[in-house]
Structures are given as structure tokens and as C-alpha cells.
N, C-alpha and C positions, 0 to 999 in steps of 0.2 A: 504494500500500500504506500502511496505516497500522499503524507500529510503533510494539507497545508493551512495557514491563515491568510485570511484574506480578505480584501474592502475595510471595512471599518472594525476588523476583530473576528469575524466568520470562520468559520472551521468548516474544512470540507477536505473530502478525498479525491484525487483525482484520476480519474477513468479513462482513459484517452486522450480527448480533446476538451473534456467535459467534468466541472466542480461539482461533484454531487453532497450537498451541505448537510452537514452533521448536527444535533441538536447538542450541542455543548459549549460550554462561555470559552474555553480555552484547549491549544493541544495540551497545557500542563493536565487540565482538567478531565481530557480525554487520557491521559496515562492511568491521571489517579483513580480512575473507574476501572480501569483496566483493558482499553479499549469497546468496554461496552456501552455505544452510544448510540441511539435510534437513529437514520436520515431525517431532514424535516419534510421531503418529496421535494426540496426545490433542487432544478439541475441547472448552470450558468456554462456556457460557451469559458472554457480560459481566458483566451485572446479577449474576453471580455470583462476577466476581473483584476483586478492590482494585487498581485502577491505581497504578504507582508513578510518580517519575519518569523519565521513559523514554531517560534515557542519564545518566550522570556522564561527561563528556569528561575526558582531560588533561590540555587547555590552553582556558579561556573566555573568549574577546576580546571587551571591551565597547567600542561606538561611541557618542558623546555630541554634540549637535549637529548632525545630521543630516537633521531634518525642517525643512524652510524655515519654518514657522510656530509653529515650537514656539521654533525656535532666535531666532525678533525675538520672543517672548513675556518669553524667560530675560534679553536686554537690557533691558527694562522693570522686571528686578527688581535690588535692589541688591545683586548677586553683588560681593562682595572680590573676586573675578576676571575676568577676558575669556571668555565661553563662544565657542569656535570650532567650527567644523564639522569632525570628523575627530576630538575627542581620543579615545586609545583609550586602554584600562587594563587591567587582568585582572580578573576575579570569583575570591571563595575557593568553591571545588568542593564545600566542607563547607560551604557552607551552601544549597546547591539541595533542594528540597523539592517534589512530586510535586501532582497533585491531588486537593483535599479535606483534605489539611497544612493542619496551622495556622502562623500565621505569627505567632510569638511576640512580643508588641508589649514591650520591653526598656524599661520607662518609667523606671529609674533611669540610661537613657543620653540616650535624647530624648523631644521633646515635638511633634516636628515628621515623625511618620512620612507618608511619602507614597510615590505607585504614578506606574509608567510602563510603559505598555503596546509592547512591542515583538515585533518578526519574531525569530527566533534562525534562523541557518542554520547545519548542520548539513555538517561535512565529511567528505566520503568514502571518500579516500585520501590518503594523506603524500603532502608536495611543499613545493616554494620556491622562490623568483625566478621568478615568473613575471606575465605581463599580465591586463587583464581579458579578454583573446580566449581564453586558457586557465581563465580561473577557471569556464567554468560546466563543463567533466570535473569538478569539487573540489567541486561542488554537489549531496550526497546526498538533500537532505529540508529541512522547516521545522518546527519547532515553533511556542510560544507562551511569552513571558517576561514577568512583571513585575517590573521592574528597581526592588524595595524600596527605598527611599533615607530616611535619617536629615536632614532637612535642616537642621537645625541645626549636626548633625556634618560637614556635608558643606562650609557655610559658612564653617566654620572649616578642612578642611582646603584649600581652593580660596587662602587668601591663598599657599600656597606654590605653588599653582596644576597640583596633582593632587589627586584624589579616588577614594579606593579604599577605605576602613578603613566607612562613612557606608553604600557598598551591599553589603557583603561581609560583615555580622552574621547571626548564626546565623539561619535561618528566612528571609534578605533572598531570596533565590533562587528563585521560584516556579517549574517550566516544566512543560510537558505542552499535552495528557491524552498527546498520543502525537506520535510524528513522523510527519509525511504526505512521502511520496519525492515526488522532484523530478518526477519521470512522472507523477505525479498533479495538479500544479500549472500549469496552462497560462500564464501569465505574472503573477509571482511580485512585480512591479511592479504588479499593481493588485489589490490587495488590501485589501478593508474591514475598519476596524479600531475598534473599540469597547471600552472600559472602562467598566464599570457598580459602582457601591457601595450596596451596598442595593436594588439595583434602579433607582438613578438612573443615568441617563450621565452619566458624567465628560469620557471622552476619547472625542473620534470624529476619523477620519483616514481614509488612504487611503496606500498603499506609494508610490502612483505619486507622492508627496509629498517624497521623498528628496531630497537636497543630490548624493547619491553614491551612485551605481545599485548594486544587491547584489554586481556580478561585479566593480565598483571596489573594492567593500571586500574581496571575497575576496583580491585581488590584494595591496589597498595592505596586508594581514597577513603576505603570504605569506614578507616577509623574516625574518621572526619560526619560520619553518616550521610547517607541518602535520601531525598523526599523523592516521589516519583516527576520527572521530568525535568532529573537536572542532567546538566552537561558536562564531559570530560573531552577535553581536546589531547591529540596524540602527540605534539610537536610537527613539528617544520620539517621540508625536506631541503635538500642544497638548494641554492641560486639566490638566494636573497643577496640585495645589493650591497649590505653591507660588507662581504665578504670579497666583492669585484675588486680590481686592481684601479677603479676610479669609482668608487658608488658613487659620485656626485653626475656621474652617466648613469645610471640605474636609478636613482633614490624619484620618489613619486613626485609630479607637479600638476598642478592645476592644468585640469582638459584632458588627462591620462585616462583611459578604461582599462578596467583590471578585470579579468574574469580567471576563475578561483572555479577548476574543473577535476572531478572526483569521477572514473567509472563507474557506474551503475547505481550514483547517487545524484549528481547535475554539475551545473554551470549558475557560481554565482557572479553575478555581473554588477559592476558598482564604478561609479565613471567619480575622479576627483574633482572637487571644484575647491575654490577661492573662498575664503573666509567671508567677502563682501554680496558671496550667493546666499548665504545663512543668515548673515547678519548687518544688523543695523548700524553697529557701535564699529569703531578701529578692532583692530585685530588686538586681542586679548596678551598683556604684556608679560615677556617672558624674562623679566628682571630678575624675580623672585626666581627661575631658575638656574641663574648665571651660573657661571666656573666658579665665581669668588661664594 
């Protein structure tokens, strides 16, 4: 099945070419019933509704370091800190953004925007303390994330050797177009993965690239506990700009489309603008994060 939201907060599944709408406030709300939800008989043409993002979870656990290749790329670059396999952090839930959002490029904070294409999995039902033998019941669905990053800001906050404030800026949270349920995904470990900018490939990968199998990280979260319909991102595969021999060739700018593409899950598409497309006021001052 592929779940999605859409119009004004709708829930619906989609059948082909065609939304057939579910009688529930939310997909969180549809997990937490256990996908048991009536249709309400209305059916809507796609190409006729506006996709939203298709869940705001709880709780959004991010993983950093987890692709073998990406992660000997980050030791090549002169990180103020140690990137390990396994760090995890939270994402701020107010700034996830749906597809076809713009992703507001904040130029009086950095200069150093860049994309990381990742798996997001999607949980089913609450739970905690338990193994990877139990984690795949906890495995609802996958979407599609790009894990926006400030890297500049992120630079500076890694010397105390966490970083959260860098990908958690308003618009940093891309995910969609929709969730594809675990029933639909036959092993969730090989999956092709592509980021494109303008039509160039950025990042290309594969799941089966992992440091730490999907049902590992389910697990290694779980002491943290679960509510049904939160999310776990896997990390990043190679190509992010920050690792090129000039990111400032690479790094995002206003008028860029990014699409953020997963095998047998979708294409999320999110085109960058200017801070003066969002806002009214000057671009929001990045004093307060200087070097000094």
C-alpha cells in the first residue's frame, strides 16, 4: 500500500492513478489503529490532489554514519570531530516538509547548504527493550528523507561532538511523496538509491551498503521507546558535497531541484528557493552563530 496525506490533512491510499480516502485524522492515527480504517467511498484522480507530507511522527530518530562508504569519505574531510557509525540525535518535527515544498535556503545562517539522501522507516506500534529478532513486528512502511544539513553550522556544533540545531532549520526536513508498507517491500536491504540536482546525480548507493542492518537500528532505538508512527532514518550514502574536492561546486543554491529517489519507494522532489520567497522580514541573522 502506499500511504498518503493529502489536501488539507486527508488520508488516503493510492491505487493506481486514483486516492481512495480513508476515514482517519492522520497516517500517525492510521498506524495507531493498526491499519484498521474504513474508506469514506470518496475516490480523487492524483494528478488532482497536492501531496502533503505523509506523516509528522512524535518522536524522529536520526542515524549518522552508517553507510561504509560514505562514512571513510567524512574521515577525508577535516571534521573538528570523530564521525562514528551509530551517532543518533532527534530531528525538530516542525520542520519536515512534504513534496514539491520549498526548502527555504536561510542565507543569513549558512553558506554551506547540502543534501543527504536516506531510507526513513516508519514505526508501527509502541514498544521497548527489545532485539533485532523482534524489530521487524515494529516495521510499518519506508518512506524517502533528505537529511538538509547546514554544514558550516554543523562544523561548529560537532567540536562539542553532537549535531542537531545544523539539520533541524525550518524547511531542513524533506520526506514523502508517501509511505510504501513493509508488505510491499521485499527486502528492504537492497534498495537503489539516487540523488539528483538539477538533473545531475549527486548520490548513488544501495541499502545493502549499511554498517547496521535496518532491524539493528530498530532495536538499538528501542530503549528510547516507541509510539506507533515514529521514524528512524538509516544515514546517508557517499556524494554529499561536503566531501567534493570544491563543495562550494556542489553545496545547494536558490533555483536548485533536488529529487531524493529510493527503489520501490518514490521520488521526492523539493526545488530550493531564497529566503525573500518565504519571507517578509531580511534574512534571519547568523551573528549569534559566528566562529567567535
Amino acid at each position: 500500500m502506499r500511504l498518503v496525506t493529502f489536501d488539507d490533512g486527508r488520508v488516503g491510499r493510492i491505487d493506481g492513478e486514483t486516492v481512495i480516502e480513508l476515514e482517519v485524522a492522520s497516517t500517525r492515527e492510521f498506524f495507531e489503529r493498526g491499519g484498521s480504517v474504513p474508506e469514506t467511498g470518496e475516490r480523487l484522480a492524483l494528478e488532482s490532489v497536492t501531496l502533503r507530507a505523509p506523516i509528522v511522527p512524535k518522536k524522529f530518530f536520526h542515524t549518522a554514519g552508517n553507510f561504509a562508504v560514505h562514512h571513510e569519505e567524512l574521515q577525508k574531510v577535516n571534521w573538528s570531530h570523530p564521525v562514528h557509525k551509530g551517532i543518533v540525535f532527534f530531528q525538530n518535527v516542525d520542520a519536515i516538509i512534504g513534496p514539491e515544498d520549498a526548502i527555504v535556503y536561510p542565507e543569513g545562517l549558512t553558506k554551506e547548504l547540502d543534501y543527504e539522501l536516506e531510507l526513513a522507516v516508519i514505526i508501527g506500534k509502541s514498544g521497548k527493550w527489545f532485539g533485532p529478532e523482534e524489530a521487524v513486528d515494529y516495521i510499518a512502511g519506508y518512506t524517502v528523507f533528505n537529511d538538509v544539513t547546514a554544514r558550516d553550522i554543523q562544523r561548529r556544533e560537532m567540536r562539542s561532538g553532537v549535531f542537531s540545531f545544523s539539520k533541524g532549520i525550518d524547511t531542513f526536513c524533506p520526506i514523502g511523496p508517501w509511505i510504501v508498507t513493509a508488505d510491499e517491500v521485499p527486502d528492504a536491504q537492497k534498495l537503489a538509491m539516487e540523488l539528483r540536482v538539477n538533473g545531475e546525480v549527486r548520490q548513488s548507493g544501495n541499502t545493502d551498503q549499511m554498517v547496521l542492518s535496518i532491524p539493528h537500528l530498530v532495536a538499538f532505538h528501542s530503549p528510547q521507546g516507541y509510539s506507533a508512527g515514529d521514524i528512524i532514518t538509516t544515514g546517508t550514502i557517499s556524494g554529499v558535497a561536503a566531501v567534493q574536492p570544491n563543495p562550494f561546486d556542489f553545496y545547494l543554491r536558490p533555483g536548485d531541484v533536488v529529487e531524493a529517489e529510493i527503489a520501490g519507494i518514490g521520488t521526492l522532489r523539493n526545488r530550493v528557493v531564497p529566503w525573500s520567497a518565504a519571507h517578509d522580514t531580511p534574512p534571519y541573522s547568523g551573528s549569534l552563530y559566528s566562529e567567535d
